[in-house]
C-alpha positions as CSV (number, residue, x, y, z in Angstrom):
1,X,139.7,120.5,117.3
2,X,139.2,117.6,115.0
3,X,136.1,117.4,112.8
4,X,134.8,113.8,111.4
5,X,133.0,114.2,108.1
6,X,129.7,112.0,108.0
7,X,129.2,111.0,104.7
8,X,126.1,112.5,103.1
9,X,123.1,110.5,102.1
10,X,122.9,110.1,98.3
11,X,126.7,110.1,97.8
12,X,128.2,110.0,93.9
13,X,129.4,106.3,95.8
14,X,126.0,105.2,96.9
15,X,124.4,107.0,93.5
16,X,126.7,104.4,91.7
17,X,126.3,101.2,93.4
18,X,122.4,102.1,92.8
19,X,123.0,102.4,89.0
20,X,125.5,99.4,88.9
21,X,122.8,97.5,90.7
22,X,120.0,98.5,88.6
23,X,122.1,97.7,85.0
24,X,122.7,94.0,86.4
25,X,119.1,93.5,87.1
26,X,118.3,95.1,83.6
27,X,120.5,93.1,82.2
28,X,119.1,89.6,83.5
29,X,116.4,90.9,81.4
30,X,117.7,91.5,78.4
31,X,117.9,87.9,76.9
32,X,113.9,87.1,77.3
33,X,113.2,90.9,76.1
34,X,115.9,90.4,72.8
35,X,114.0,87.0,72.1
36,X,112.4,86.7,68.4
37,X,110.6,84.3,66.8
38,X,112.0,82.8,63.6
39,X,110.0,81.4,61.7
40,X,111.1,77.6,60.3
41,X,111.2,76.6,56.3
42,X,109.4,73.1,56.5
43,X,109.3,73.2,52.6
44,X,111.6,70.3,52.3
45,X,109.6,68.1,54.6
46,X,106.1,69.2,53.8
47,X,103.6,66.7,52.1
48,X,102.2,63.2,53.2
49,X,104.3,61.7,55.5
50,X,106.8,64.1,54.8
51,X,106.7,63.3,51.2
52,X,108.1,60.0,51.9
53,X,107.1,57.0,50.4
54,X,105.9,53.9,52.6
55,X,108.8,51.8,53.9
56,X,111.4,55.1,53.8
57,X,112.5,57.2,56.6
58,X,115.0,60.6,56.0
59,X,116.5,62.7,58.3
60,X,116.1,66.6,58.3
61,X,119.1,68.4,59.6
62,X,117.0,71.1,62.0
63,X,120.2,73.9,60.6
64,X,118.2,73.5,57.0
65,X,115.0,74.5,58.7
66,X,116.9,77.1,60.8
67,X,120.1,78.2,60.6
68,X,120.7,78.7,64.6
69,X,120.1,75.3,65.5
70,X,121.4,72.3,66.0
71,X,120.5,68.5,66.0
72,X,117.9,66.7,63.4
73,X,114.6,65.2,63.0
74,X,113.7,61.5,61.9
75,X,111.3,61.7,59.5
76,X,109.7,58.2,59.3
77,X,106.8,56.1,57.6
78,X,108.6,52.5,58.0
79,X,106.9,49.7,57.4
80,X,109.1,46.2,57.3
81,X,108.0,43.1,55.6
82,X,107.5,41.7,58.8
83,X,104.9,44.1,59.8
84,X,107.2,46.7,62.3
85,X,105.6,50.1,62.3
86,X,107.4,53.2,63.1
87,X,105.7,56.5,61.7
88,X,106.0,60.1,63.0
89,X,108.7,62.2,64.0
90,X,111.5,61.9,66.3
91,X,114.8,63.6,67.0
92,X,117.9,62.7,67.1
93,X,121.6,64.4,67.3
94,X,120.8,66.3,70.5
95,X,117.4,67.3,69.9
96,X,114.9,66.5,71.9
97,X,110.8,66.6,71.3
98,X,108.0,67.4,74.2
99,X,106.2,64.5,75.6
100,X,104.2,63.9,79.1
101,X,105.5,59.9,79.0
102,X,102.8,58.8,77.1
103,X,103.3,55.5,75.5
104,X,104.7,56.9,71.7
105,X,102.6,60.1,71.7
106,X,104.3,63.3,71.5
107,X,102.8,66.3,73.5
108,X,99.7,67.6,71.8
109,X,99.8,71.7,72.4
110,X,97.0,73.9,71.3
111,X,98.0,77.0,69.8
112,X,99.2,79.8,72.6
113,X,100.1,77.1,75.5
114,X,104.4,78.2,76.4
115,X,106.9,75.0,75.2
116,X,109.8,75.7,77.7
117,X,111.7,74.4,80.8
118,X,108.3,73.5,82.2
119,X,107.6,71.1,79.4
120,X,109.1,68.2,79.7
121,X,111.2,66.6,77.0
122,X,112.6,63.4,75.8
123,X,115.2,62.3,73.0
124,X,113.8,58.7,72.7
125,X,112.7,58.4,69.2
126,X,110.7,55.3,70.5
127,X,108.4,57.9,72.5
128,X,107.5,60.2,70.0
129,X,106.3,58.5,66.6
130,X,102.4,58.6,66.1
131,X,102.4,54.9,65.5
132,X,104.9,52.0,66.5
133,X,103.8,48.4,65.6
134,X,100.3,47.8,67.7
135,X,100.5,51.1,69.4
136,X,98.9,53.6,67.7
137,X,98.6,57.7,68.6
138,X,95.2,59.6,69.5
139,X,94.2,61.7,66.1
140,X,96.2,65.3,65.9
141,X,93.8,67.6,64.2
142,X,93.5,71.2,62.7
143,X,95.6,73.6,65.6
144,X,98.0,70.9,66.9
145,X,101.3,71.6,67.8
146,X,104.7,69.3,69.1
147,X,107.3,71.1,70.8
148,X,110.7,70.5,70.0
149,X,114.2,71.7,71.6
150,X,117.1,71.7,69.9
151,X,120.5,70.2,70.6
152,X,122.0,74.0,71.2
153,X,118.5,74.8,73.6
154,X,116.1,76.7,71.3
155,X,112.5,76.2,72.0
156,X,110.2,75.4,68.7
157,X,107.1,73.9,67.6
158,X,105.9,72.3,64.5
159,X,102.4,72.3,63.3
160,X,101.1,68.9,62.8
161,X,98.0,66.7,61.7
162,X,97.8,63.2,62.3
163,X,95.2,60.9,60.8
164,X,95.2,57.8,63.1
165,X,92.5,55.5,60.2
166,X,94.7,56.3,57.5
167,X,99.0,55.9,59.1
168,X,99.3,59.6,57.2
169,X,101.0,62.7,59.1
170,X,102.0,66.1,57.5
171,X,103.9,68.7,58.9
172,X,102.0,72.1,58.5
173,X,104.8,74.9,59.8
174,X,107.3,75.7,62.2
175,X,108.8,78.7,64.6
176,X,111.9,78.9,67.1
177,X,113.0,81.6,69.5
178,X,116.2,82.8,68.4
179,X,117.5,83.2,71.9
180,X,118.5,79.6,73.4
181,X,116.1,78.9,76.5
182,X,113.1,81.2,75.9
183,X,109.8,79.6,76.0
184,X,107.8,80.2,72.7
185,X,104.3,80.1,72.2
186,X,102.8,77.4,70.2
187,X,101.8,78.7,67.0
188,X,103.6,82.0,67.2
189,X,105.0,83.5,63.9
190,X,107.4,86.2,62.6
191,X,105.6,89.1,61.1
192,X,106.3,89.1,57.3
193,X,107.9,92.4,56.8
194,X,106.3,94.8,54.5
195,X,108.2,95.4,50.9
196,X,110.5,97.9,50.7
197,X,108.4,99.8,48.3
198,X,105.2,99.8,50.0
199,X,107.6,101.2,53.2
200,X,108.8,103.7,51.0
201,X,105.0,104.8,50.0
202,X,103.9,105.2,53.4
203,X,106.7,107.5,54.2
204,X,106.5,109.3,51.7
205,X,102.5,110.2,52.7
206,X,102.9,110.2,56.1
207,X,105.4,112.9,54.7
208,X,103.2,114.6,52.9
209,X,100.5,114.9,55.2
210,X,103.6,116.4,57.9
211,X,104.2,119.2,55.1
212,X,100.0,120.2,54.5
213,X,99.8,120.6,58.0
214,X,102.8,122.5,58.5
215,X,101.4,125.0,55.3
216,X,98.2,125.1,57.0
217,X,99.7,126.1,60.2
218,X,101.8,128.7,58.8
């Protein structure tokens, strides 16, 4: 007599293909849970118009405001002798900035709105400066932000005011995410890490308290 063994429910084989299904699903996850935000140095381009004086424009290589990313910003407060405008910000080198299609007015985010692939996004410097000849931008107060991706797909913002009466822009601080195609949150920020020695404090108290506990159990 022949017997035919049924394979039992919950096999090593089935256990498996569970576990190998379960690590490709967790692992779809693991670039938007890995994500950071890095926080940008806009030290060099701070100031008035970017510190520029009028009739100057200077590009900022994005890789000297972060060192993940690639492509540059135009920094510009151009005026010609013939009365051509072009002020604001625009990107260049295979970055691109955040703008709804606007006439020459970037995207205007308040702090917490996502800057992703739902935002849409343009490398035409001609429609994102604050002011271009007779067009001029809507004001960009206290808690604006412009989104920005770079030409190697990192999502960033830059904190901006924009006086519209005056021509003047400044450029307040900046963030990225470190992993290429995560959304990031206008405004959002690095935590500044606590000095080693204060670290080292804390442990050592949290330590101490461990050991009077331990006494007083005893």
């Amino acid at each position: 007599m022949q017997l035919t063994m049924k394979p039992q429910e919950g096999s090593a084989r089935d256990r498996l293909g569970s576990y190998l299904a379960a690590a490709v699903g967790i692992g779809s996850l693991v670039t938007a849970a890995d994500a950071a935000v890095v926080n940008l140095d806009v030290s060099s381009i701070a100031g008035i118009n970017g510190g520029l004086p009028s009739g100057q424009q200077m590009t900022a290589s994005l890789a000297s405001l972060g060192s993940d990313l690639a492509g540059d910003f135009i920094l510009s407060h151009y005026k010609s002798s013939y009365g051509s405008v072009f002020t604001g910000i625009f990107p260049t080198a295979g970055a691109s900035m955040a703008n709804a299609g606007s006439s020459n007015t970037p995207t205007n985010f308040s702090g917490g709105t996502p800057i992703g692939s739902d935002s849409a996004f343009t490398a035409d410097k001609y429609n994102n400066l604050f002011a271009m000849n007779s067009y001029i931008s809507p004001d960009f107060g206290a808690g604006s932000f412009i989104g920005f991706e770079s030409g190697d797909g990192h999502y960033g913002w830059l904190e901006v005011t924009w006086d519209s009466s005056n021509g003047n822009f400044e450029i307040l601080g900046g963030a990225y995410e470190d992993v290429a195609g995560v959304a990031i949150q206008a405004g959002a920020v690095a935590p500044v890490p606590e000095p080693a020695g204060a670290l080292g404090t804390l442990g050592l108290l949290a330590g101490g308290v461990f050991v009077r506990r331990r006494k007083q159990a005893a």
